[in-house]
C-alpha positions as CSV (number, residue, x, y, z in Angstrom):
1,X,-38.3,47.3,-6.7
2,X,-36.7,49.8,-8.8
3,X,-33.4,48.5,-9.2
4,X,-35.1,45.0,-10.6
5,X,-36.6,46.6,-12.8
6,X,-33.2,48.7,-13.9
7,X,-31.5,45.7,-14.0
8,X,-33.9,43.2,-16.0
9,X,-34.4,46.3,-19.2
10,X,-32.1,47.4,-21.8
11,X,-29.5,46.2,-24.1
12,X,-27.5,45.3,-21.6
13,X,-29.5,43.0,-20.0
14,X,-30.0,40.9,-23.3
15,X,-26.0,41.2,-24.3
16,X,-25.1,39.8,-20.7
17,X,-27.7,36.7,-21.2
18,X,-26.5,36.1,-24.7
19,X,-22.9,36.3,-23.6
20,X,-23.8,33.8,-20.6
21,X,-25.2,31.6,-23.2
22,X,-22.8,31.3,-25.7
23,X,-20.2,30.7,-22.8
24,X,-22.2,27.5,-21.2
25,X,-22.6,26.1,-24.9
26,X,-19.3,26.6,-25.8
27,X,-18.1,25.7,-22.3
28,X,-20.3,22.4,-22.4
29,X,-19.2,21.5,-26.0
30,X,-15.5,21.9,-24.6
31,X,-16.3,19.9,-21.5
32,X,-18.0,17.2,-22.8
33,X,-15.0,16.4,-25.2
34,X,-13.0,16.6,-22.3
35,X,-14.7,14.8,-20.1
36,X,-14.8,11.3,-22.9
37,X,-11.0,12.2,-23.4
38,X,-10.5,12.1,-19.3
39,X,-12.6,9.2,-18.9
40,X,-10.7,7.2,-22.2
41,X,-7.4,8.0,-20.4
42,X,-8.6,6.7,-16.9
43,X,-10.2,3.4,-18.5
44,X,-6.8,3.1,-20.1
45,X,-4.9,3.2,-16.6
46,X,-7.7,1.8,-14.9
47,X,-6.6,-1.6,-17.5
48,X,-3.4,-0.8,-17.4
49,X,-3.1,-1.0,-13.3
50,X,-5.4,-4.3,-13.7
51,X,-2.9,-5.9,-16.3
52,X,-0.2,-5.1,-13.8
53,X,-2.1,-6.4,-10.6
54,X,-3.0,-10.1,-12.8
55,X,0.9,-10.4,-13.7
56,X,1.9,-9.7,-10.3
57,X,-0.8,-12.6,-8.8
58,X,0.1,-14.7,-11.3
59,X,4.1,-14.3,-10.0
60,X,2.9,-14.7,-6.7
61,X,1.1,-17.6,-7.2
62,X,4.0,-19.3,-9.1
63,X,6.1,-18.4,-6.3
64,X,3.5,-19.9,-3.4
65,X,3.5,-23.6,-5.2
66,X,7.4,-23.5,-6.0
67,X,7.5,-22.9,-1.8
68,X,4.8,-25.2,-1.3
69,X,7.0,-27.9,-3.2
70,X,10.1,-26.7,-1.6
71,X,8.2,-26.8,1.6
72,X,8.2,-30.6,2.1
73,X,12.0,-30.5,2.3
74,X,12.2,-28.8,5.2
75,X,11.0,-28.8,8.5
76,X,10.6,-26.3,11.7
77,X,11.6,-26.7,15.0
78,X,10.1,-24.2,17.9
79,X,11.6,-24.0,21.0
80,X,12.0,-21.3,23.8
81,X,15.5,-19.2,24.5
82,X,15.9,-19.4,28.5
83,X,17.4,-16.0,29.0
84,X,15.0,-13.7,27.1
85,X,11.6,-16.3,26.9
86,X,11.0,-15.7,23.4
87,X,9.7,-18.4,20.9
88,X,12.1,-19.2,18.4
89,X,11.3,-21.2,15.3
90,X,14.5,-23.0,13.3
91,X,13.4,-23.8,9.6
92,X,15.8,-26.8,9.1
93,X,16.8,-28.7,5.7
94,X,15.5,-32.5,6.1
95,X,18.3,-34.2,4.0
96,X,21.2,-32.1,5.0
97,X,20.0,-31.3,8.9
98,X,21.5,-28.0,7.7
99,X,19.9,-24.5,9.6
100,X,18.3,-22.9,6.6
101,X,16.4,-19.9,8.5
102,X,15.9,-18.8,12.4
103,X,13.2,-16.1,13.6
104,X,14.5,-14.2,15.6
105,X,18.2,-14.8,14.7
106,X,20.2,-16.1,17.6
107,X,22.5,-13.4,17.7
108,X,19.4,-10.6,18.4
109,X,18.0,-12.9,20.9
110,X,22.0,-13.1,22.8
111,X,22.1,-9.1,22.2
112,X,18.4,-9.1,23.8
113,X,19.7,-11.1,26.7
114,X,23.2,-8.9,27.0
115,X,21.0,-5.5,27.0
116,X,18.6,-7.3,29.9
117,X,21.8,-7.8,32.1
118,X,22.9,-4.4,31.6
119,X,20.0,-2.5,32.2
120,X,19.5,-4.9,35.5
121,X,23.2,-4.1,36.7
122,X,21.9,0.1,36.3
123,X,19.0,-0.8,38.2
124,X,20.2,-3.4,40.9
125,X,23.2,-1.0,41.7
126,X,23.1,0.6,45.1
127,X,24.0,4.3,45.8
């Protein structure tokens, strides 16, 4: 009980509280120009970002109905490769009959196929 009562009398207990108040209202005038300049500079990239996003969705959507018009020039054909089992899809041109796109490419599917063999050979192979 002593010591509180030490430590609540004197000068120095009334410099400390007036130094603790001038430092929060000095501290909150700083801070509260701070925080309106940190919130002005996120709006800012906050409309910035959106700006960005609407131009890029606007591209995107230009792009979706030039493909949608492109789209009824072409056709796809799915079939299965026998070695490997995989579904491939052929997007062909309907005036030309010229291959404009396969998935997978036929050359990964003959590699597939080639690395199957192999690895039976390793595995078939007697000692």
């Amino acid at each position: 009980m002593a010591i509180r009562t030490i430590n609540g009398m004197g000068a120095y207990s009334e410099a400390s509280k007036n130094v603790q108040t001038s430092k929060t209202t000095i501290g909150n005038g700083m801070n509260t120009s701070f925080d309106n300049a940190a919130r002005n500079k996120e709006n800012f990239f906050n409309e910035k970002i959106l700006m960005k996003e609407q131009a890029i969705a606007s591209k995107v959507k230009a792009t979706l109905s030039e493909a949608n018009i492109k789209a009824t020039r072409t056709r796809c054909e799915f079939s299965i490769d026998e070695p490997t089992h995989r579904v491939s899809i052929k997007v062909i041109d309907r005036v030309t009959d010229e291959v404009i796109r396969e998935i997978p490419p036929e050359e990964s599917l003959d590699v597939l196929a080639k690395i199957w063999e192999l690895a039976g050979l390793l595995v078939d192979e007697k000692r």
